[in-house]
C-alpha positions in Angstrom: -87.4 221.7 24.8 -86.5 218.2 24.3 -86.2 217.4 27.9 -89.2 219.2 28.6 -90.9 216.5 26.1 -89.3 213.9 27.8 -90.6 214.4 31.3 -93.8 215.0 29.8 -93.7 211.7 28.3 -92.8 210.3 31.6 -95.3 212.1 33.4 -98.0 210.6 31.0 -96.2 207.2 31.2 -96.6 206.8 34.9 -100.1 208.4 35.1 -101.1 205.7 32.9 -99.6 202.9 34.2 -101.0 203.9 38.1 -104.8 204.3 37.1 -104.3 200.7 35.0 -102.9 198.9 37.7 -105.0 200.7 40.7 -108.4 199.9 38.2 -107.5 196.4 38.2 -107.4 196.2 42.1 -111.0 197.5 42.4 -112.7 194.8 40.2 -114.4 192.2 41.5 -115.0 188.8 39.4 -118.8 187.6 39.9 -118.5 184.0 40.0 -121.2 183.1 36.6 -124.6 181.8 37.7 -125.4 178.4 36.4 -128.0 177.6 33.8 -130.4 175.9 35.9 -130.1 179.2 38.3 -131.1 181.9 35.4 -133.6 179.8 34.0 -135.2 179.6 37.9 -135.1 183.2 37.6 -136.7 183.7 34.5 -139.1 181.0 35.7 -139.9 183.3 39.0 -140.5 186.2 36.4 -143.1 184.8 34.3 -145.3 184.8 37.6 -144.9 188.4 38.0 -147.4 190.9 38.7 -145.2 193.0 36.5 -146.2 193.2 32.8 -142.7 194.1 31.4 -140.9 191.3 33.9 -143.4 189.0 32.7 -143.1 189.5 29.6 -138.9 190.0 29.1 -139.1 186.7 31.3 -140.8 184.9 28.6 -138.7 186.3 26.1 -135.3 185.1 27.8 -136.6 181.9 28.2 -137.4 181.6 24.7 -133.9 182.6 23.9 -132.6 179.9 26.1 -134.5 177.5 24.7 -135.8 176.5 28.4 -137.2 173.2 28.5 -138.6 173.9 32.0 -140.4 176.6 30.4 -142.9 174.4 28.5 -145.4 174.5 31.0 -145.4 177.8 32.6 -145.2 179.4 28.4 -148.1 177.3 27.9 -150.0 178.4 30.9 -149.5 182.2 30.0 -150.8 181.9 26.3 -154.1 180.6 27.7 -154.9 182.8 30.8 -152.4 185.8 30.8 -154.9 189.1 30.4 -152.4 191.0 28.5 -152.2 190.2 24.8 -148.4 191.1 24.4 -147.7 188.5 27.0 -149.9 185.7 25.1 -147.8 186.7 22.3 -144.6 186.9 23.9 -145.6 183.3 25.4 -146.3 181.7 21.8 -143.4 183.4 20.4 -141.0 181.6 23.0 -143.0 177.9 22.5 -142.3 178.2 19.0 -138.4 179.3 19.7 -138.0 176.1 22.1 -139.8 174.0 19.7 -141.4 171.2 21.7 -144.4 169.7 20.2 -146.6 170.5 23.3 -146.1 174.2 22.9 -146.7 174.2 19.1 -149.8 172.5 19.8 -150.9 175.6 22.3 -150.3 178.1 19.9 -151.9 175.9 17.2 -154.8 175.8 19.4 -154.6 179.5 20.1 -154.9 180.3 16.5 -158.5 179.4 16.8 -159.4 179.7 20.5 -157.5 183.2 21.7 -160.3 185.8 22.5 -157.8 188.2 20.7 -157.7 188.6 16.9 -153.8 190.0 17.3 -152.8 187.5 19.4 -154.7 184.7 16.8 -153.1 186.4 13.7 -149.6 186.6 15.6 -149.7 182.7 16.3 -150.5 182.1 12.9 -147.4 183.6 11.7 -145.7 181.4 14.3 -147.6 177.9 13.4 -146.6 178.9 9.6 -143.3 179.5 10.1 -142.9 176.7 12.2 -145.0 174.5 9.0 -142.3 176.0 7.0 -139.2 174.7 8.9 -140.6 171.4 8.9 -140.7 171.3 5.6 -137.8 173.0 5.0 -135.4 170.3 7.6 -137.4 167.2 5.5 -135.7 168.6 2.3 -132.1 167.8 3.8 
């Protein structure tokens, strides 16, 4: 019985150890993809045909806080037809914060043909009102 346990354990120990070490063989290490590279990516996506790569593309770039994005953002909150896109655009100008992009969705409270897409960048304008006050407090 107790030598039965043993090779089992042995069995189990060796099993282990060959899928570890033939798992490691088979990876391959992509080499990372420099900042400037995504964000030309991203960049590429906000000219999409594709609504939802649009759209995501905006969003990334938002997240990233891409500077180059300033323009091409601003450029899809005035003439994009869809109005998730419009918002996604404002939603990233007011993430990056530039004063350019705040002024688009300022703008875009009043000139947007959509009343969501108004309402939505007057959450964003007030929110970013509210920061501004909030970092001349410190």
């Amino acid at each position: 019985m107790k030598t039965s346990t043993i090779l089992l354990s042995v069995c189990f120990l060796l099993l282990f150890s060959a899928t570890s070490i033939y798992s490691q063989d088979s990876m391959k290490v992509m080499p990372r993809m420099s900042k400037k590279t995504v964000d030309k990516n991203y960049l590429q996506g906000v000219k999409s045909e594709n609504d939802g790569l649009r759209i995501s593309s905006a969003y990334y770039l938002g997240e990233r806080q891409s500077s180059q994005a300033i323009i091409p953002l601003m450029n899809m909150l005035h003439t994009d037809k869809s109005p998730e896109a419009r918002i996604m655009a404002a939603l990233s100008l007011f993430k990056i914060g530039d004063a350019r992009g705040i002024y688009a969705i300022k703008e875009a409270i009043t000139f947007d043909k959509s009343e969501w897409v108004r309402n939505m960048c007057k959450v964003f304008y007030r929110m970013y009102e509210e920061n501004q006050k909030a970092d001349k407090k410190k």
